[in-house]
N, C-alpha and C positions, 0 to 999 in steps of 0.2 A: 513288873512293879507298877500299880498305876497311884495315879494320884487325885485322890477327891476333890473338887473345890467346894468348900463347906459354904454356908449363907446366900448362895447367889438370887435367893428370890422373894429374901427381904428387901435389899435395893431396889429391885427391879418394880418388887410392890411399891417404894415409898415414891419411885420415880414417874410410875402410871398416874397415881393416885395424887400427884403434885402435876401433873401433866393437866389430868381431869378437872383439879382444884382451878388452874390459870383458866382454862377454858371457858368452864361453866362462872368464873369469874367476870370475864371478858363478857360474855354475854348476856348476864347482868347488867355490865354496863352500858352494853349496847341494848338495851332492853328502856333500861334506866334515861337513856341519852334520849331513845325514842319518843319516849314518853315526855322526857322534858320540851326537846325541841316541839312536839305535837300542843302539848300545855302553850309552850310559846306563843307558837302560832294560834292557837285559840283565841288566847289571851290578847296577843296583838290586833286580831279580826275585831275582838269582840270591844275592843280601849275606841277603834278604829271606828267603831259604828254605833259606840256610845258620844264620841268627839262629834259626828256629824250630828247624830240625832239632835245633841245639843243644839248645836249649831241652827239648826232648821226649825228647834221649836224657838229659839232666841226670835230668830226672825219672825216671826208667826208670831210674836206676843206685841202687846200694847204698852210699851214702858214708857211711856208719857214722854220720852229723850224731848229736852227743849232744846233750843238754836245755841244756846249757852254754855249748855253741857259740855264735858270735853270727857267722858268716860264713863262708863258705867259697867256694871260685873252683876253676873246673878248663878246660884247654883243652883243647877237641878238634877233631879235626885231619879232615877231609876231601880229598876229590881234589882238588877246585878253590880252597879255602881252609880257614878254620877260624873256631872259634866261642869266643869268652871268656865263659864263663857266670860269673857272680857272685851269688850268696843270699847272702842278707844278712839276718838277723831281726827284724821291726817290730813283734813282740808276742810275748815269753814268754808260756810258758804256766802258765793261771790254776784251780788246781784242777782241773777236768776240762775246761777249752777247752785246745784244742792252741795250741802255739805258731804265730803266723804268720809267712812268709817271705814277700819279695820275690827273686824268682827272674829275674834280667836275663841277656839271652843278647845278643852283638852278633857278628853274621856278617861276616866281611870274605874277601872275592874277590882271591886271589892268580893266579888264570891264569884263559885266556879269549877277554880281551880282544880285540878288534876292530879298534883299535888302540894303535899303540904311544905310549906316554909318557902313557896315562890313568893318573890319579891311584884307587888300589884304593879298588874302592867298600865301605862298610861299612852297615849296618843294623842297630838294634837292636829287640827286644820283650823285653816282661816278663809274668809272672804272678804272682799272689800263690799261695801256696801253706800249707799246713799240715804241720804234722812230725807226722809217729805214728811215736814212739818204737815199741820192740822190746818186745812184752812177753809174758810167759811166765809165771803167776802158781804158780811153785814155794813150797810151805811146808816145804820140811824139806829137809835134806842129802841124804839116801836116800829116796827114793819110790818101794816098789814096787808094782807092781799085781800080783806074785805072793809067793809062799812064802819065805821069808826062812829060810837057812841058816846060823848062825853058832857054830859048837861053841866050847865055852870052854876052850880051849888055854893060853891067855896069860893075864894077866887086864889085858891091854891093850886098851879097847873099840874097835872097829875103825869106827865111826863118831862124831863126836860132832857133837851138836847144839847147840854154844857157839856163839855168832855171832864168827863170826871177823874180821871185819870192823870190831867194837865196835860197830855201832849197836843191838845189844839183847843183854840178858844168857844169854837163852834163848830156842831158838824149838823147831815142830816138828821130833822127829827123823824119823820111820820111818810111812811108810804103809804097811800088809803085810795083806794079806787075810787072812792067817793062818800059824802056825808049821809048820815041816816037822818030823818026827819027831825029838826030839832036842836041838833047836835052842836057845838062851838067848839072851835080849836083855841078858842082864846087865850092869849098867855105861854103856848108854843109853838114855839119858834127855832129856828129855821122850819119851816112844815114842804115837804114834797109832796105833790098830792097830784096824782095818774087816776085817769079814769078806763071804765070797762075793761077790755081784754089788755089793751094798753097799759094798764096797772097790775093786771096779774103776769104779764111778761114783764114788766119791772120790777116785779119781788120777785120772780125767779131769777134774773139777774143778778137782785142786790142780795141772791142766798144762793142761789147753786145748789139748793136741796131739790135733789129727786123722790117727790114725793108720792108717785105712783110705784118705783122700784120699792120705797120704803113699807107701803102699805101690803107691797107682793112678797112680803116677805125677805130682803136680800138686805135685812138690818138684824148685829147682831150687839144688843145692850147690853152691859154692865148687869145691871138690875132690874127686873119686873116691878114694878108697882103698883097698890099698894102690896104688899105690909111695905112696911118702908124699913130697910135695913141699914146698919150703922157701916161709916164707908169714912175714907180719907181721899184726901186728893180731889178730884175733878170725873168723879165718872159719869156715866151716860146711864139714864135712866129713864124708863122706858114704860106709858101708863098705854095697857091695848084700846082702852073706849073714855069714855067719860073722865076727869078725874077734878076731885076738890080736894085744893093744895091746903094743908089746915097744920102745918108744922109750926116748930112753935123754939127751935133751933133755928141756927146760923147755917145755911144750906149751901152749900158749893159742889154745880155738878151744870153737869146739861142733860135739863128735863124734855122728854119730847112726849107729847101724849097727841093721840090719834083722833080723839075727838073732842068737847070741849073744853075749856080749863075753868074753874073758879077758884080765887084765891080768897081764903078765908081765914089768911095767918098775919098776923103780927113781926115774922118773923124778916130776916133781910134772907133773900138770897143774891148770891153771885154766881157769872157764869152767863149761861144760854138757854133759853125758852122756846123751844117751836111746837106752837099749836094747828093741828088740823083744822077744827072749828074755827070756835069764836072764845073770847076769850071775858070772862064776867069777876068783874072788879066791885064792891058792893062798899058802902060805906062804914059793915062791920070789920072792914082789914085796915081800920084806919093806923096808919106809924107802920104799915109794912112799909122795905124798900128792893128793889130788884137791882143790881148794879150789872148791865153788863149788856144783853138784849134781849129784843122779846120779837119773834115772827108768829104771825097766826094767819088764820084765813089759807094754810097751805092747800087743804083740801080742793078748793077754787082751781086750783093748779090742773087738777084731776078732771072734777066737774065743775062747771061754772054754776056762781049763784049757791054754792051746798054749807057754806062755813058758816053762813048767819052773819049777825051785826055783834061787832064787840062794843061793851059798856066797861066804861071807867068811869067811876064816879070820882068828880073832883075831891080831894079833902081824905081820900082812902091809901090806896099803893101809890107810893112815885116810882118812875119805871127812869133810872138814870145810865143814859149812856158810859159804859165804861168801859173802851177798849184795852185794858189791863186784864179785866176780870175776864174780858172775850178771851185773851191771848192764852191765860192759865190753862183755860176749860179745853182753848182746841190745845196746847201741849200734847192734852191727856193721847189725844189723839193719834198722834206723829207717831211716823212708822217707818225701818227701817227696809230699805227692797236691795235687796242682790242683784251685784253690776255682774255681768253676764261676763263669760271667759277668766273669772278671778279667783275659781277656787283649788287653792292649796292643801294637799292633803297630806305634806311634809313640811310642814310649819318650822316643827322641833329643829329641823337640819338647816333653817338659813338665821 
């Protein structure tokens, strides 16, 4: 008598077939998990090397940071994300140590991704850094490094060397190699006055402008001019030959034009003036004002004898010492440098 066993390989099916289910389950997951961890690490490379980039173009820009400042933020914007930089100041500056910053840049990853519904990966790094301010060690309202023309017309002195600003009652007025045939300084006062090579080594003194580097090329300005474009703030403006200043706006910037200047506006400007030439002041600009300084005859610097004789005519522009409006213009200038051994590329963990 035997005995069948009935259904035995229905079980056995559902038991495979649940066997096969967990597995090829499992391996999904582990497919899935790949995939994510791999996304991860993309994602964190990529947060990672958005944070610096940040960081480095932070550094490499010209955010006018004054000595004042105590913070500053800027976002910038890439293809795949963007980066919040934040300085922040952890040591004003102490007689002649620069101010120190901390400089945090944090990269966050807005596209990409591998898949969908990953939460945007972010990284941050920091640097320490130091501020060097702008500086341009001008003495007087008018500095030229050539021949100084001013016939006495008016007896309106078409410079003065009062601090306009009020932090001192008097300073240098006029650096000038010597007079051109004719010419009166009458009515300004303090006047310093250096002749031949002797006065073009003392306007490179009382400026620190290199002005043979500048002509080679190793100047990079705000703006071309002319056309003249609409601007804020204090930037650097840049004329390659000749240029007549004929604005007729409230101007604040520092102009530098390469060869020589004639002002023919009405207008006030603030700030910094450095001319290559010579510089022509006519009696049709009568009621302009310059507040701030004015170097010309640079080119001297270069070749001797080559800038010409600057004319001011009395009764036209007055050229007013104002080291307020110097201070604004070099701000523009200051620039942060990274202290060497300081950077942190786990910010987030301290």
């Amino acid at each position: 008598m035997s005995t069948r066993i009935r259904g035995f390989i229905l079980p056995t099916t559902l038991m495979v077939m649940t066997i096969l289910t967990v597995m090829l389950t499992a391996a999904f997951i582990m497919v899935s998990a790949e995939f994510r961890a791999s996304d991860n690490a993309l994602a964190i490379a990529r947060a990672s090397a958005l944070a610096q980039a940040g960081l480095e173009d932070y550094l490499s820009r010209n955010r006018g940071v004054a000595g004042a400042t105590i913070y500053d933020s800027l976002r910038i914007t890439y293809g795949s994300g963007y980066a919040d930089v934040v300085a922040t100041r952890v040591k004003p500056q102490i007689g002649s140590r620069l101010a120190v910053w901390l400089v945090r840049s944090s990269g966050v990853v807005t596209s990409g991704a591998l898949l969908t519904g990953q939460m945007q990966a972010q990284r941050s790094v920091a640097q320490l850094a130091t501020l060097n301010p702008g500086v341009l060690p001008l003495k007087g309202a008018f500095v030229a490094a050539n021949p100084l023309y001013s016939p006495n017309t008016s007896p309106v002195a078409p410079i003065n060397g009062s601090d306009f600003c009020g932090a001192q009652d008097s300073v240098a007025l006029l650096i000038a190699t010597n007079d051109a045939a004719g010419a009166t300084l009458a009515g300004m006062s303090p006047v310093r006055q250096y002749a031949g090579a002797t006065g073009r080594s003392m306007v490179l003194d009382s400026t620190h402008v290199d002005w043979a580097s500048l002509l080679a090329g190793n100047f990079t300005p705000d703006y071309t001019v002319p056309p003249w474009p609409g601007w804020t703030g204090y930037p650097v403006l840049y004329a390659p030959g000749n240029l007549t200043f004929s604005l007729t706006l409230t101007t604040a910037a520092i102009l530098v034009v390469q060869g020589n200047l004639t002002l023919t506006s009405t207008a006030q400007f603030k700030g910094i003036i450095l001319v290559g030439g010579h510089i022509v002041v006519p009696t049709s600009a009568a009621g302009a004002k310059v507040y701030g300084a004015v170097v010309t005859g640079l080119s001297n610097l270069v070749t001797a004898n080559s800038a010409g004789t600057d004319t001011v005519m009395r009764g036209a522009t007055t050229f007013y010492w104002d080291p307020c409006e110097i201070t604004n213009a070099l701000n523009g200038m200051a620039s942060m440098a990274p202290m060497r051994h300081t950077f942190m590329d786990t910010w987030a963990t301290y």
